[in-house]
Backbone bond lengths (Angstrom), bond angles and torsions (degrees), N, CA, C in turn:
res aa  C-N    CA-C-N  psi(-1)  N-CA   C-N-CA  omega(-1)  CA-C   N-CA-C  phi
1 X - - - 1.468 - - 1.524 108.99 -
2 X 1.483 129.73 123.93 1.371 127.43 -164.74 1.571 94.85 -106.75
3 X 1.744 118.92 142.82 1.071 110.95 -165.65 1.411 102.67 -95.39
4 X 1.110 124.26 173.83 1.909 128.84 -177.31 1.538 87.92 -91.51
5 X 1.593 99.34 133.39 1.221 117.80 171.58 1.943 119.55 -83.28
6 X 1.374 117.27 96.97 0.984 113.43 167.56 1.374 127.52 -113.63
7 X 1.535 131.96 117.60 1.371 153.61 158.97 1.487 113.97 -20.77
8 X 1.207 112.82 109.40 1.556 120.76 173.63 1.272 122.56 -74.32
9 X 1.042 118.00 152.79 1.550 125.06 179.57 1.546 109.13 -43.17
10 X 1.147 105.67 -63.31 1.445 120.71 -171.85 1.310 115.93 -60.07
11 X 1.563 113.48 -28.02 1.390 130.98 161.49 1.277 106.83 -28.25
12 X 1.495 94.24 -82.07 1.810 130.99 -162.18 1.435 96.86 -56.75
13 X 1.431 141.37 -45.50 1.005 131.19 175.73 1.552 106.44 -59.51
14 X 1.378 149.24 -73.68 1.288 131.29 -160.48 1.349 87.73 -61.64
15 X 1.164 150.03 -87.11 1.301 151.01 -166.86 1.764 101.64 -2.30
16 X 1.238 113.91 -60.21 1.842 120.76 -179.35 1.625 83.89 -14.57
17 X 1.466 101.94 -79.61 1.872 132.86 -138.87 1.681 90.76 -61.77
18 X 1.116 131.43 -31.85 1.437 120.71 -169.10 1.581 129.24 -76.44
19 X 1.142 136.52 121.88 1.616 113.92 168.33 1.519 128.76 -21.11
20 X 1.170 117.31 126.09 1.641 126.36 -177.79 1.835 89.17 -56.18
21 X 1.176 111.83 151.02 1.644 103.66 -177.79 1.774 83.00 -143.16
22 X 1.190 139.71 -20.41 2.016 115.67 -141.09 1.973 78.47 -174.74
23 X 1.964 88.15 103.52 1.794 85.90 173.49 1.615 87.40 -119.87
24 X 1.238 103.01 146.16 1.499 100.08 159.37 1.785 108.87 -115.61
25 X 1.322 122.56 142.46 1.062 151.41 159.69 1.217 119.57 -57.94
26 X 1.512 138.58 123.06 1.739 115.27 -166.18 1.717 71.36 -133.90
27 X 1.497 117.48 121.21 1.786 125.94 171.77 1.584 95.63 -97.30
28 X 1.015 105.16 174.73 1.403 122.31 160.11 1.640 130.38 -105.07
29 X 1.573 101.55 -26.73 1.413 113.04 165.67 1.179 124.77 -155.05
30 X 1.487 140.61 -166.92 1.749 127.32 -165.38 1.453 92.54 -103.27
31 X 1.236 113.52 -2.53 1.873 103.96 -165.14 1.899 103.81 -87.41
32 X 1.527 104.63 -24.83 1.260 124.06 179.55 1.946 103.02 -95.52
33 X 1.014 129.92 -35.30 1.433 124.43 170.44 1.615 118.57 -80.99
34 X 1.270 110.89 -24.31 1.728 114.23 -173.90 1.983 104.65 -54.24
35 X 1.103 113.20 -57.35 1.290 117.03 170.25 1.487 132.19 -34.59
36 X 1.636 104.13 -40.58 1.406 117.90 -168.33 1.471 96.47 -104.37
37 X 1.745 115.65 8.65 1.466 97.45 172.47 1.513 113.93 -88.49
38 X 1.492 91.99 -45.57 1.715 121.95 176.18 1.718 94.07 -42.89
39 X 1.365 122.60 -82.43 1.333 102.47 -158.13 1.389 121.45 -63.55
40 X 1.233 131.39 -6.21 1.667 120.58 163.28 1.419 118.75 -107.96
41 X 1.530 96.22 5.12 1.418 104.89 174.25 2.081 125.41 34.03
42 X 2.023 70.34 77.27 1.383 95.67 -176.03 1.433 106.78 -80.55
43 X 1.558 109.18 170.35 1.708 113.94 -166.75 1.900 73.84 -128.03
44 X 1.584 113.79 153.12 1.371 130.20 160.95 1.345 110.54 -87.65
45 X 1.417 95.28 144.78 1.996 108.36 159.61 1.255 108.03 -95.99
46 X 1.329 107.21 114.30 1.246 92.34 -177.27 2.058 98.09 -105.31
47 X 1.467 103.95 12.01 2.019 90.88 150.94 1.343 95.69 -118.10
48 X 1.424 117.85 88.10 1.406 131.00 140.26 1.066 117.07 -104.70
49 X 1.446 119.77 113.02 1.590 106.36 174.45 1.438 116.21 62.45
50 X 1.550 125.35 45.95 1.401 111.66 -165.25 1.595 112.59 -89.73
51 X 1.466 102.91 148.35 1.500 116.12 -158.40 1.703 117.74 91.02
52 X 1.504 108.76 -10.30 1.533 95.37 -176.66 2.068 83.49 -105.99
53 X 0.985 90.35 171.50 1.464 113.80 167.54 1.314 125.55 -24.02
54 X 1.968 95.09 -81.92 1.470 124.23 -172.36 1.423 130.75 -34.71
55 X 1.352 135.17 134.16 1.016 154.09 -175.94 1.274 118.20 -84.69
56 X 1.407 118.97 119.22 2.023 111.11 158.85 1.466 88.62 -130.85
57 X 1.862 90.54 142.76 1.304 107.12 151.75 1.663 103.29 -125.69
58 X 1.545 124.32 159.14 1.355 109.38 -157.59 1.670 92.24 -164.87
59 X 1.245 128.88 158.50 1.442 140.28 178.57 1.602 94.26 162.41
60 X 1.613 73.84 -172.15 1.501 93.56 -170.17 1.688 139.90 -124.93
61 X 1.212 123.76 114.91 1.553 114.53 -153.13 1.374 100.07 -105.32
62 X 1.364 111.85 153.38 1.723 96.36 177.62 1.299 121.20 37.90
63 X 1.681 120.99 -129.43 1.526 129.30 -166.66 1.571 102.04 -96.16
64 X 1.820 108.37 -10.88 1.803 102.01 -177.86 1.079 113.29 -118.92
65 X 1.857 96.25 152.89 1.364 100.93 170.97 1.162 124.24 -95.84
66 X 1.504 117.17 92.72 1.534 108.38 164.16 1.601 147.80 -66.78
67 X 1.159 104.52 138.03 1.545 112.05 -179.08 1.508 102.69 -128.36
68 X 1.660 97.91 128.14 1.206 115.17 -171.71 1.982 110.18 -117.90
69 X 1.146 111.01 98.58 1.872 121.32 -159.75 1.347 102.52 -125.08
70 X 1.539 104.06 140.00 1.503 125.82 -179.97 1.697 99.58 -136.61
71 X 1.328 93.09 156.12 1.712 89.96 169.42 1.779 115.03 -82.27
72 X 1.062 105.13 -4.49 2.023 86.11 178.27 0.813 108.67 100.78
73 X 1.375 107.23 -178.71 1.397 127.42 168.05 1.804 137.24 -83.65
74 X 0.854 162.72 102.08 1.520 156.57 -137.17 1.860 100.07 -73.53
75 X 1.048 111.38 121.20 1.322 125.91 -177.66 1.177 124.91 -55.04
76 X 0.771 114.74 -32.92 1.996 132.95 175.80 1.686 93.34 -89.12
77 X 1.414 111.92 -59.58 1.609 99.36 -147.58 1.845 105.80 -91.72
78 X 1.125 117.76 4.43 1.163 128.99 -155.28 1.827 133.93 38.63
79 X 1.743 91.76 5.74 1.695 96.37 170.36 1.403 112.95 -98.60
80 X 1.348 110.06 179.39 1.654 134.05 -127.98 1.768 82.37 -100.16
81 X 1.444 118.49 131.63 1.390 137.59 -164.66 1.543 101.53 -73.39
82 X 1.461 130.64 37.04 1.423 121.07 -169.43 1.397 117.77 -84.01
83 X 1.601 112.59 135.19 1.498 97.99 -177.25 1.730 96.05 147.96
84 X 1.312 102.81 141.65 1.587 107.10 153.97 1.408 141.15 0.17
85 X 1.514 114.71 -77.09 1.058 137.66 164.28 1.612 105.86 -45.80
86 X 1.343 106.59 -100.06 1.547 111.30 -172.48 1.337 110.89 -41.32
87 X 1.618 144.20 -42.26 1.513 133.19 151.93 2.066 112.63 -17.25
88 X 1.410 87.12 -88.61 1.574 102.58 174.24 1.476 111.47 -10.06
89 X 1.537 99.47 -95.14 1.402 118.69 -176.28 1.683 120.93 -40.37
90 X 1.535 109.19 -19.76 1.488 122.27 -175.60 1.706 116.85 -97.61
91 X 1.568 86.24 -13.64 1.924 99.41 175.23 1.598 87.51 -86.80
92 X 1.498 126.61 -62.33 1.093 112.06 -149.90 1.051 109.18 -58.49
93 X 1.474 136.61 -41.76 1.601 140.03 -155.05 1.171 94.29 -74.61
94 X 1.383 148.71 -61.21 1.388 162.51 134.10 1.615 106.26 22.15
95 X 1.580 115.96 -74.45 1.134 145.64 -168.82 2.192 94.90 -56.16
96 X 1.709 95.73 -71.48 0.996 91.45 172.45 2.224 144.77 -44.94
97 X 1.502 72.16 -35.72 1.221 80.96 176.41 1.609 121.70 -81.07
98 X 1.753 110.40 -69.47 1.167 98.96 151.61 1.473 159.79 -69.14
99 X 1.281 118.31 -4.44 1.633 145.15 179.16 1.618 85.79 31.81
100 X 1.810 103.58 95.28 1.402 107.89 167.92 1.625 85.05 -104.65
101 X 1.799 90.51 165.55 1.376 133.43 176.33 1.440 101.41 -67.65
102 X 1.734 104.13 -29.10 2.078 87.75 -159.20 1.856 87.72 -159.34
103 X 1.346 109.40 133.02 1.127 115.22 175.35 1.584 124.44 -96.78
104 X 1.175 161.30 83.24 1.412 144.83 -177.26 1.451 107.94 -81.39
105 X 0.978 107.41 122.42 1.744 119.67 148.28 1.555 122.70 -72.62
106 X 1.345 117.38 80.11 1.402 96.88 -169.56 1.897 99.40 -104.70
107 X 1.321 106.74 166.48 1.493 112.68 179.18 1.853 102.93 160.74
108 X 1.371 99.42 -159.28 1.605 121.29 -165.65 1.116 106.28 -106.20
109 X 1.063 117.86 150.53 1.646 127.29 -165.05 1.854 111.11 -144.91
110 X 1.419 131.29 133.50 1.247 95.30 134.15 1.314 133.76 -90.39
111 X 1.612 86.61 -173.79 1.461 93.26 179.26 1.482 121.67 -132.53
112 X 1.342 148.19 174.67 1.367 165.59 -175.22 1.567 103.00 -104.37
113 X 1.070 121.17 100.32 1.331 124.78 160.80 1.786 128.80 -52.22
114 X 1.396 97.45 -38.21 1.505 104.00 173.73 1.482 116.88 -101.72
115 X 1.292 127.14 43.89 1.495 92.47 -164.06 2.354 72.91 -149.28
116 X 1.310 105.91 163.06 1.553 98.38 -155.96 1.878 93.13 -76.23
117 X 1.151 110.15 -179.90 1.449 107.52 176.19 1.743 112.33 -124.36
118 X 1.374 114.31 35.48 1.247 133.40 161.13 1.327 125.93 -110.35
119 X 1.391 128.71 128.73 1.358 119.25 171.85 1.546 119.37 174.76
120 X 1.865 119.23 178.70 1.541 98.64 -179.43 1.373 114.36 -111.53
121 X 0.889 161.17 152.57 1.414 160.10 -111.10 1.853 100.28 -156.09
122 X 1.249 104.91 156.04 1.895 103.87 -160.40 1.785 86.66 -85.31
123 X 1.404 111.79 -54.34 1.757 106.75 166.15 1.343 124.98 -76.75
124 X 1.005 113.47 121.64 2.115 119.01 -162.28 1.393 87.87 -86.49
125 X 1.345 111.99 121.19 2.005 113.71 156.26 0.960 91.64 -65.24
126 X 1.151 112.20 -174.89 1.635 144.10 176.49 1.661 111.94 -69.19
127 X 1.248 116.95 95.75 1.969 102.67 169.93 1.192 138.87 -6.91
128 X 1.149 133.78 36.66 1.397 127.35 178.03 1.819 131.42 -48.76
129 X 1.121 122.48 -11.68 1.772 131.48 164.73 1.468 100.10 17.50
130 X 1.393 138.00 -68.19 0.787 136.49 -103.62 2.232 85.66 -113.63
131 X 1.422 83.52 -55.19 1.525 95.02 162.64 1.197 132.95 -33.59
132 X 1.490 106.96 -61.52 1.801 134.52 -166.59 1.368 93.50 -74.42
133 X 1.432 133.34 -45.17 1.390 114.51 -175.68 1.260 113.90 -90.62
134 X 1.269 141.59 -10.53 1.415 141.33 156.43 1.460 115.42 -64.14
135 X 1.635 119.50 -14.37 1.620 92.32 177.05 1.734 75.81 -128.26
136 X 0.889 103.43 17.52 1.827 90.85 169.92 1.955 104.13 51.63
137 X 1.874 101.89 73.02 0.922 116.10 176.13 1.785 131.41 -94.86
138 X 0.862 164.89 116.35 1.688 119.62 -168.79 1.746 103.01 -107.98
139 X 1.918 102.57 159.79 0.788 80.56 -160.41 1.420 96.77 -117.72
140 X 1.848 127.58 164.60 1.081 115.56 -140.91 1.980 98.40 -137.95
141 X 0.975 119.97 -172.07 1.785 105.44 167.47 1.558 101.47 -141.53
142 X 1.212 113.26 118.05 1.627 124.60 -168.35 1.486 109.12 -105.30
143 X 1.644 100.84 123.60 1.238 104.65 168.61 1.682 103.49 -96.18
144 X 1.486 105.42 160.12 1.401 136.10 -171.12 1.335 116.67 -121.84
145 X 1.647 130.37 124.50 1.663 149.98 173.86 1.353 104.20 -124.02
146 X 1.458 85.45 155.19 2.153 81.38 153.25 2.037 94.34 -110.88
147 X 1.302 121.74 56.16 1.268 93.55 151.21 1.571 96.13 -154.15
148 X 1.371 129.61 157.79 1.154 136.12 -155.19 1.712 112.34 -93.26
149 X 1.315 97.28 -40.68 1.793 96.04 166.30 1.589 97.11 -92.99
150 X 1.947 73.63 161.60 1.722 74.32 -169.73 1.534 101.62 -123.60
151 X 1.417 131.13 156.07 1.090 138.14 -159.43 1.554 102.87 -116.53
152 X 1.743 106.67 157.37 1.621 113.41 -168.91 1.863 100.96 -49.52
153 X 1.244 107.08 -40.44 1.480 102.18 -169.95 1.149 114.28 -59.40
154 X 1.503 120.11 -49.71 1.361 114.53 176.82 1.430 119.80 -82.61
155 X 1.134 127.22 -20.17 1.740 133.48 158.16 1.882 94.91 -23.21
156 X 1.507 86.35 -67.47 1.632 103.93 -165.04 1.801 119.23 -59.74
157 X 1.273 95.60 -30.56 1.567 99.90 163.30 1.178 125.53 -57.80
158 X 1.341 100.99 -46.18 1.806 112.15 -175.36 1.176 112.97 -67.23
159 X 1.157 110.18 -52.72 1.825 124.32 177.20 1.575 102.72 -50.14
160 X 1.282 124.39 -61.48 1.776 121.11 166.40 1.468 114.32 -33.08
161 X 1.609 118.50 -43.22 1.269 96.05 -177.98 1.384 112.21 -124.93
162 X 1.131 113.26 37.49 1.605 118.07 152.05 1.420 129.18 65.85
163 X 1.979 78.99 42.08 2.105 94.67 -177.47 1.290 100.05 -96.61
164 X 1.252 130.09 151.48 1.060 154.94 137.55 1.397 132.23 -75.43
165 X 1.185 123.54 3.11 1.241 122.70 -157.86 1.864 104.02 -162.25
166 X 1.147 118.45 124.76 1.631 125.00 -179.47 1.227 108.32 -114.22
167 X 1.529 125.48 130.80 1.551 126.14 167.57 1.894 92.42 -131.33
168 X 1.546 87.61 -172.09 1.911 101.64 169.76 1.367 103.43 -121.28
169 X 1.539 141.80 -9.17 1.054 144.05 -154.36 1.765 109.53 -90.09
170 X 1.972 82.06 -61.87 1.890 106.65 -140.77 1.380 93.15 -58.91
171 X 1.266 132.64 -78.28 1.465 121.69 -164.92 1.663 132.98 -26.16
172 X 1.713 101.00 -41.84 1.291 127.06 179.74 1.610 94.16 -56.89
173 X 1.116 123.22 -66.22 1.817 140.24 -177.30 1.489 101.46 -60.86
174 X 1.128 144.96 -16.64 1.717 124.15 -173.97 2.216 74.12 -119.25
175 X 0.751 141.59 29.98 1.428 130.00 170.36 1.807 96.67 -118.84
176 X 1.102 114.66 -44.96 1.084 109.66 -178.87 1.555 127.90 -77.63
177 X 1.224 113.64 -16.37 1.560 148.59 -158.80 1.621 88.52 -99.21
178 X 0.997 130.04 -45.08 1.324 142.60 164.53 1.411 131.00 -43.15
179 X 1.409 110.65 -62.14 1.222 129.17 168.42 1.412 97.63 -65.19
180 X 1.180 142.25 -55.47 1.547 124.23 -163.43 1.243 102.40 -91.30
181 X 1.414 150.22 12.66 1.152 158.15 -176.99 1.000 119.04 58.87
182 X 1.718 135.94 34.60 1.293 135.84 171.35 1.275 110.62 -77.51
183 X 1.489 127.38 137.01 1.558 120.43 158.53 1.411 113.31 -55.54
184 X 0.956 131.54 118.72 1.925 135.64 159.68 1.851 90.22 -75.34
185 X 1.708 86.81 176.44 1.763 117.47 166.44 1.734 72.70 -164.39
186 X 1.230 66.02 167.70 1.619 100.96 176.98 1.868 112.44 -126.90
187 X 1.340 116.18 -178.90 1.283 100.88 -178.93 1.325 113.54 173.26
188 X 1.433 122.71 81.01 1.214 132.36 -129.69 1.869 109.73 -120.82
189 X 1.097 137.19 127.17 1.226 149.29 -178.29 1.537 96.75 -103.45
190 X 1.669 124.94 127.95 1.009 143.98 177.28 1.780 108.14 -80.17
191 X 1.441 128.78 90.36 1.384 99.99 -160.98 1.527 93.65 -131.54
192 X 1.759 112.86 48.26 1.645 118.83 146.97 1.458 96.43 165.16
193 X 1.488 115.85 146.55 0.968 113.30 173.45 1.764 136.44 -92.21
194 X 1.211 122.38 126.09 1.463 117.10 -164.34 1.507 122.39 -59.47
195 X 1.655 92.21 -17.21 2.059 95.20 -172.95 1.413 82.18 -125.26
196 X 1.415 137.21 48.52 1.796 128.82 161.31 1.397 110.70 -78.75
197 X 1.476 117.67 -27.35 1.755 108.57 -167.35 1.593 95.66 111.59
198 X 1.251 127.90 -48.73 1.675 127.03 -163.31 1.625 104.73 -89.43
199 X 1.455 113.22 136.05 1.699 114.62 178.74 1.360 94.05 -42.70
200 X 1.441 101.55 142.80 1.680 115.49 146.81 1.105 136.97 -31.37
201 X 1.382 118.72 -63.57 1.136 133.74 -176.50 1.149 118.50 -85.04
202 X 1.325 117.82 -2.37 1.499 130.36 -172.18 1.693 96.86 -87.90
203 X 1.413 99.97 -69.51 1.829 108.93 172.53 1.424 113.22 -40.43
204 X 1.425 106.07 -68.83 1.349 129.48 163.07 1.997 111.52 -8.33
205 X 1.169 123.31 -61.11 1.487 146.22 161.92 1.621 106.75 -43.03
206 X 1.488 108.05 -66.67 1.247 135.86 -175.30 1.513 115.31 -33.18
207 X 1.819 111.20 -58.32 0.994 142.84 -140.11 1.625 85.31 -106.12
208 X 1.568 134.90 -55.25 1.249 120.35 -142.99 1.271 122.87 -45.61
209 X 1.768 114.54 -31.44 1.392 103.16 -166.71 1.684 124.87 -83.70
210 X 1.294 91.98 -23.40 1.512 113.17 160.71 1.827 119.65 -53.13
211 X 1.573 98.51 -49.02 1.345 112.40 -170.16 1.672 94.91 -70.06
212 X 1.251 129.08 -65.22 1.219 132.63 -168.67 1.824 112.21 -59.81
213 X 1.186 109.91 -14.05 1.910 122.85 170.38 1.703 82.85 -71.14
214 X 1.252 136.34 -72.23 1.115 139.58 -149.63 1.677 131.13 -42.24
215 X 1.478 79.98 -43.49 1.861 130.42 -176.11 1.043 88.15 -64.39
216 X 1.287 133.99 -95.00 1.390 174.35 -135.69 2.133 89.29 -63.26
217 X 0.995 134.61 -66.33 0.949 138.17 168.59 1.454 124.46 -60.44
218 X 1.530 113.83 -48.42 2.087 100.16 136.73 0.785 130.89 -71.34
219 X 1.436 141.36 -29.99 1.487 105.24 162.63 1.512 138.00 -51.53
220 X 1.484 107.74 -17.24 1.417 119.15 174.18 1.145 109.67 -98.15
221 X 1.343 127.51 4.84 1.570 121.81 160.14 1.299 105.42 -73.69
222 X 1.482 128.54 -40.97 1.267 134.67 -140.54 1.226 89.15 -107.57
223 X 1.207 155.99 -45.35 1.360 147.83 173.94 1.714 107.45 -44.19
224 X 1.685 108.58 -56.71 1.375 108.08 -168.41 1.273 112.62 -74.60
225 X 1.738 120.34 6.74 1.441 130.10 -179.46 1.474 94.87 -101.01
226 X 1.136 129.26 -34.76 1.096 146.53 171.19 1.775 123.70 -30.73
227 X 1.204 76.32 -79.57 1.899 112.64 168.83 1.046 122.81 -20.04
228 X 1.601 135.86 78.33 1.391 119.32 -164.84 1.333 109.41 128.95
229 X 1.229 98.05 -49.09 1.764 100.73 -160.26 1.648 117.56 -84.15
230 X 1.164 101.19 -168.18 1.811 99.42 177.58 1.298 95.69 -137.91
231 X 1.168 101.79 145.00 2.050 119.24 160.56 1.819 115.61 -8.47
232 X 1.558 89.53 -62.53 1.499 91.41 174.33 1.992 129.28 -54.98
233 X 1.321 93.03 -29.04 1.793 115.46 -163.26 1.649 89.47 -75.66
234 X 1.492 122.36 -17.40 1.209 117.49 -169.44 1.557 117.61 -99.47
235 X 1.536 90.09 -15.54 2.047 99.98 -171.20 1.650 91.79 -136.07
236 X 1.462 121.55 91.60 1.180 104.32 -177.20 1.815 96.38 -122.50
237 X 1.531 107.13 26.28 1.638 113.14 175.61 1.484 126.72 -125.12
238 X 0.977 152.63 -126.91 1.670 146.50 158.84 1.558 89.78 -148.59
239 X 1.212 130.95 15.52 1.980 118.15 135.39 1.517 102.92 -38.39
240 X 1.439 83.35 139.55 1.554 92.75 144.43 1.373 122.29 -139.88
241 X 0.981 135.53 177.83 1.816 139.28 -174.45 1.435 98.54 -155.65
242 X 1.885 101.52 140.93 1.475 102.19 158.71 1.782 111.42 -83.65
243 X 1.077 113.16 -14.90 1.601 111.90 -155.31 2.084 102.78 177.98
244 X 1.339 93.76 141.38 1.445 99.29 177.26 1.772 108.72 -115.78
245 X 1.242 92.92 144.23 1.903 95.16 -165.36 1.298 108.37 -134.13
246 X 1.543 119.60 162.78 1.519 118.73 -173.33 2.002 91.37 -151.38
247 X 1.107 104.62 149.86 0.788 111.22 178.41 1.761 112.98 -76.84
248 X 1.256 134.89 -176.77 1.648 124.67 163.57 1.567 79.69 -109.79
């Protein structure tokens, strides 16, 4: 019986002071990771997890090793594993396997056109201050479903707590990231708006390739901001952020 690897306090504290060395990437799908494989020109495992789904591609840039993982495709149905569940289960195995220093959730989000894009979030990512104002990020508080339209009830939820921003992933990933004591970030591309007037999923389509250019070019801001530094070099204020966002 192999035990679940969880990170101690005391861990995470020297950990602050050390160089980031091993981030893993948690996507939501290949249409949003294909981009960020090409430019660091990742190689796949293909014995990750064999027999389940999930995807790693992984190498090495500068001083880190990145790994960039999605859950796949659903075996029976041949669509894309998005959602709560399959997030979760794909951080933890992830976590376990690789025990990175720093987790990002990066992917597509909507967004709220009217509502401000500052705020604090009920799960705290990890402090980043130092990050968000060096690439001039903003930062936002994302609520999380597994379904893509959103209904009066949950409209009304969100609006109570003052998100701006909807995914299926992030919550699942800073809950699990939590329990094993990894710092998450988040890192979110706005790619349709939920109160515009136009279906979701319609824009949503519209927008991806644009949105995923967007991504794809922060995530490589934030890696090469990355590079070098330690945990601490990244949160050196009492900000906090649930998630940093850019528009496409």
């Amino acid at each position: 019986m192999s035990l679940l690897h969880v990170r101690s306090s005391a861990d995470s504290k020297d950990d602050c002071e050390r160089p980031i060395s091993t981030i893993v990437f948690i996507i939501a799908m290949d249409a949003e990771a294909l981009p960020i494989l090409k430019r660091f020109n990742l190689a796949e495992d293909s014995t990750f997890f064999p027999g389940l789904p999930w995807i790693r591609y992984h190498g090495f840039y500068k001083d880190l090793q990145l790994n960039v993982i999605w859950p796949g495709k659903d075996l029976v149905l041949g669509v894309n594993n998005i959602g709560t569940i399959p997030a979760a289960l794909v951080t933890c195995a992830s976590v376990q396997a690789l025990k990175p220093d720093l987790i990002i959730n990066a992917g597509t989000a909507g967004g709220y056109m009217g509502r401000d894009l500052y705020g604090v979030g009920r799960r705290q990512s990890f402090s980043t201050p130092v990050l968000s104002a060096k690439l001039q990020l903003k930062d936002g508080v994302l609520s999380t479903g597994d379904s893509f339209d959103i209904c009066p009830p949950d409209d009304a939820f969100i609006a109570a707590n003052n998100a701006n921003l909807v995914d299926m992933e992030g919550a699942a990933v800073a809950y699990v990231a939590g329990l094993l004591n990894i710092p998450s970030i988040f890192l979110k591309v706005v790619s349709n708006a939920v109160d515009g007037g136009k279906p979701s999923v319609e824009e949503f389509h519209q927008n991806l390739a644009a949105a995923t250019s967007t991504l794809d070019r922060t995530v490589a801001e934030v890696v090469d901001f990355i590079s070098g530094k330690s945990l601490s070099e990244l949160s050196v204020s009492e900000t906090f952020s649930l998630g940093s966002t850019r528009s496409s």
